[in-house]
N, C-alpha and C positions, 0 to 999 in steps of 0.2 A: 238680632233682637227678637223678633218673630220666632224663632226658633228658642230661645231661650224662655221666651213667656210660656208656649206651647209646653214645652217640658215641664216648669214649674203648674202649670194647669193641668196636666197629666199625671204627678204627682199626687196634687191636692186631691184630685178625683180617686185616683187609686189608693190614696192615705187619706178617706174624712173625717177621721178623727185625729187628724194633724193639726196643729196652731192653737193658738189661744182665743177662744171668745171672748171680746170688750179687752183685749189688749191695751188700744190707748185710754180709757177709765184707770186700769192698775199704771201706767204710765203718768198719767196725769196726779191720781192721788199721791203714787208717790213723789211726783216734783213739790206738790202741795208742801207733805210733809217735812222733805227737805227743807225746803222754802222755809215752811214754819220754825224749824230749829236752828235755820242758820241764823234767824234775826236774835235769838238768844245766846246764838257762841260771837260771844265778841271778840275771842282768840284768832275764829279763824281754824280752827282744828277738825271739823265735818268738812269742810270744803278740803283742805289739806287731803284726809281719808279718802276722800274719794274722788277725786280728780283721775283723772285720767293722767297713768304715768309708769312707760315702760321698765324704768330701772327696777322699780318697788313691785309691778307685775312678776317681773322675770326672779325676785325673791321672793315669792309667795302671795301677794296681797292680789290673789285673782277674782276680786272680786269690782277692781276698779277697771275691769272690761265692759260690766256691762253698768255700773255705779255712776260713771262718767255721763251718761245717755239719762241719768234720770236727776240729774242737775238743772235748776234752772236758771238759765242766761238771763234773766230780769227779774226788777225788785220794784216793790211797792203796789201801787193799783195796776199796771201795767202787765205785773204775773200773772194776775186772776184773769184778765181778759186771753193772754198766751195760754194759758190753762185750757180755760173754755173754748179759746179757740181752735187749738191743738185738738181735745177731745171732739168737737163738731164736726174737721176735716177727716178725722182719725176713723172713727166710727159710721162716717157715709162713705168711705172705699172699702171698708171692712163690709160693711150691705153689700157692695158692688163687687165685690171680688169674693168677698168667703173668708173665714177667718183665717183658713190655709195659707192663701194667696199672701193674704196683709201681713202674717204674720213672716214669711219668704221675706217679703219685702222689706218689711222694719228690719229684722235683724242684718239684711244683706247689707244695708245701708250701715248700720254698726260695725260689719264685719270688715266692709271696706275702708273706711274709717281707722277702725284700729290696726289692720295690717297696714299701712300708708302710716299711720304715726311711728310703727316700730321700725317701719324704710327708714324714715326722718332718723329713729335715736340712731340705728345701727350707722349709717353714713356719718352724720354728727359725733359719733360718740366712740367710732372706731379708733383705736390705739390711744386712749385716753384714761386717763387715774380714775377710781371711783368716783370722786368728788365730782368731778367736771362730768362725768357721766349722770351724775344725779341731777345735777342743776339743769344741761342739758335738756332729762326727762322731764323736770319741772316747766321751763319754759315750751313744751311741746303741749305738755298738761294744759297751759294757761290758753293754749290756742284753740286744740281738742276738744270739742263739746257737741253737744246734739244738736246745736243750733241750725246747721246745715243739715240735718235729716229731718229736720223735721221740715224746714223750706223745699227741699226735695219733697217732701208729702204735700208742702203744698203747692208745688206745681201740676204734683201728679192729679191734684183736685180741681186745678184749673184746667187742668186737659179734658179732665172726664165731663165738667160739669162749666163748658166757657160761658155760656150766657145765663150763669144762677148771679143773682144781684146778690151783692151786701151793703151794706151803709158803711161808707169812709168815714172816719172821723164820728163817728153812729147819726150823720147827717146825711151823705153825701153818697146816694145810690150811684153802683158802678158794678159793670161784670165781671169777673172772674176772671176774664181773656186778659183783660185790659189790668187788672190788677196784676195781672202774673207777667202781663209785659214789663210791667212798671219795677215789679222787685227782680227780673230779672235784669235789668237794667242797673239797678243797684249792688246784685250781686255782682255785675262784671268789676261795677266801681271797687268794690271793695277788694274783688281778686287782684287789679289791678293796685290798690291802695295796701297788702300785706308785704311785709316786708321779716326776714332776708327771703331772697325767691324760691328757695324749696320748700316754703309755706302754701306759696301759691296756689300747690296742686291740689293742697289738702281739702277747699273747697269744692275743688272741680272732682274731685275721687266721691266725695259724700251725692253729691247732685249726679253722678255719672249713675247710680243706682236710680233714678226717676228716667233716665232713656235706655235704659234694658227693659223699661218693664213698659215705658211709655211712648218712648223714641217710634216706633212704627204709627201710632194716632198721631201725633206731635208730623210728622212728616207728610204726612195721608194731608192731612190740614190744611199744610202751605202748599201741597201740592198745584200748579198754575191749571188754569182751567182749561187749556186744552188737551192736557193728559187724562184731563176726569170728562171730555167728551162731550161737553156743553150742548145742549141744543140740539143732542143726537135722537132721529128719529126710530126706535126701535121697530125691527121686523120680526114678528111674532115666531115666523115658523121660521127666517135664518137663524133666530135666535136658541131656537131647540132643536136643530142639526150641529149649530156649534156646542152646545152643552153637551149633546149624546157624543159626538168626536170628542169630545175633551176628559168625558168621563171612561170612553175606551181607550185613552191615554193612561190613564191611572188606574189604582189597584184599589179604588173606593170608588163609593157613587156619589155620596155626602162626605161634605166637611165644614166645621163650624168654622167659621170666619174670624171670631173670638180668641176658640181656646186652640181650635187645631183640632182638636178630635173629630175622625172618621167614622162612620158604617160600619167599617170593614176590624176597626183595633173595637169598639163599642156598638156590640150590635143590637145589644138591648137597647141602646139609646135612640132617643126621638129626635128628629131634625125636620123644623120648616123653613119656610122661604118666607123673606118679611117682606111685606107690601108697602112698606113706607119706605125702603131701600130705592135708590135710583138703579135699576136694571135688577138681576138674579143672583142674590146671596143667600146663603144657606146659614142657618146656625142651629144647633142643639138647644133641647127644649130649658135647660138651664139659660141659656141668653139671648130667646128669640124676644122677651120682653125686656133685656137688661144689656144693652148695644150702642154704640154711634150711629146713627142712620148713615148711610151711605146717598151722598147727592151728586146732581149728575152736573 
């Protein structure tokens, strides 16, 4: 996972004019607009169009790859709050990563997503008459939506940010940590509650994108406290004979803790050392102010 963020951060550095600025704003409007025209087709025929659905892909209609993601899974006053709230998680990791990053992200999360649904048709729908292969697609359709990518974003938002409060209920202050426990909880219910079971995965494939990109914080976390070294009294100069051995182990002297980037691949680059860190960690001047502190 480490290794997989570092490259996509590697990436976005050497491509900055990759991704999309204010991504989920153009994501949100258009759920809106959706939104807004489905209360007027009483038929049912926009949601038809664009649903996500492998048969009608693989004849042309590619456009319900990325159509399906910009649905919205709730109606009435309930949307608009999903909206704004979608947009508020969406646009403070986009701060926190770079438009690069998020934008890596959101689609990977799609991409996984829609190759996982075509698993589903082809298994399903192997050695079967067109008909039964359409229907098929349709019932996968009806499962398939963005809804678990975008709870995947917000897990990722309760990782980055566990002790930001929001009001439950818009009464009922509670952190982030604690929220993300609670709907992960309900996500298991419901993994547990899909039925026939080669649905089941479909959820855990959309959410496996929030632990490539988060799984190493997410673990760092629970980590038990005597691997994080509690209560250790640091020796100033043991401590700068083992850095200088360790740096003549490797092929750098610096390396961000973040992204991964070296000295030695980025030498124009700036790197300090945080003082709010529990012991000696280094990061690049892109995330000496933009970090999880590290505690002891």
């Amino acid at each position: 996972m480490k290794k997989f963020v570092s490259a996509v951060d590697r990436f976005c550095y050497r491509h900055p004019r990759f991704g999309i600025p204010n991504l989920m704003l153009y994501v949100v409007i258009a759920n809106a607009l959706i939104w807004l025209f489905s209360m007027m087709d009483t038929t049912g025929t926009l949601a038809m169009t664009l649903m996500f659905s492998p048969y009608h892909i693989l004849r042309g209609q590619v456009w319900r790859i990325f159509s399906f993601a910009l649905m919205p899974h709730t109606s009435g006053f309930l949307a608009l709050i999903a909206f704004y709230f979608y947009y508020f998680i969406g646009s403070t990791i986009e701060r926190q990563w770079g438009s690069g990053k998020f934008t890596v992200y959101f689609l990977s999360g799609l991409l996984l997503t829609v190759i996982y649904g075509f698993i589903v048709y082809f298994i399903l729908g192997r050695g079967q008459d067109a008909s039964y292969r359409e229907a098929v697609s349709l019932m996968i359709g009806s499962l398939v939506s963005a809804y678990y990518i975008y709870l995947s974003m917000f897990f990722t938002f309760a990782t980055l940010y566990p002790d930001t409060q929001v009001l439950l209920f818009f009464f009922i202050p509670i952190k982030m940590k604690w929220l993300g426990i609670l709907d992960a909880a309900l996500f298991l219910y419901e993994v547990i509650r899909i039925e026939p079971f080669i649905f089941k995965f479909l959820p855990i494939v959309a959410v496996l994108n929030y632990l490539l990109f988060c799984g190493e914080w997410l673990f760092a976390y629970f980590r038990p406290a005597a691997r994080q070294q509690r209560h250790r009294t640091v020796n100033f100069q043991n401590e700068v004979r083992r850095m200088r051995y360790e740096q003549q182990q490797k092929p750098y002297n610096r390396i961000c803790e973040v992204c991964g980037r070296t000295d030695t691949d980025y030498p124009e680059l700036e790197f300090r050392y945080c003082s709010r860190c529990a012991g000696y960690h280094c990061f690049c001047i892109e995330h000496i102010n933009n970090h999880r502190h590290f505690r002891e």
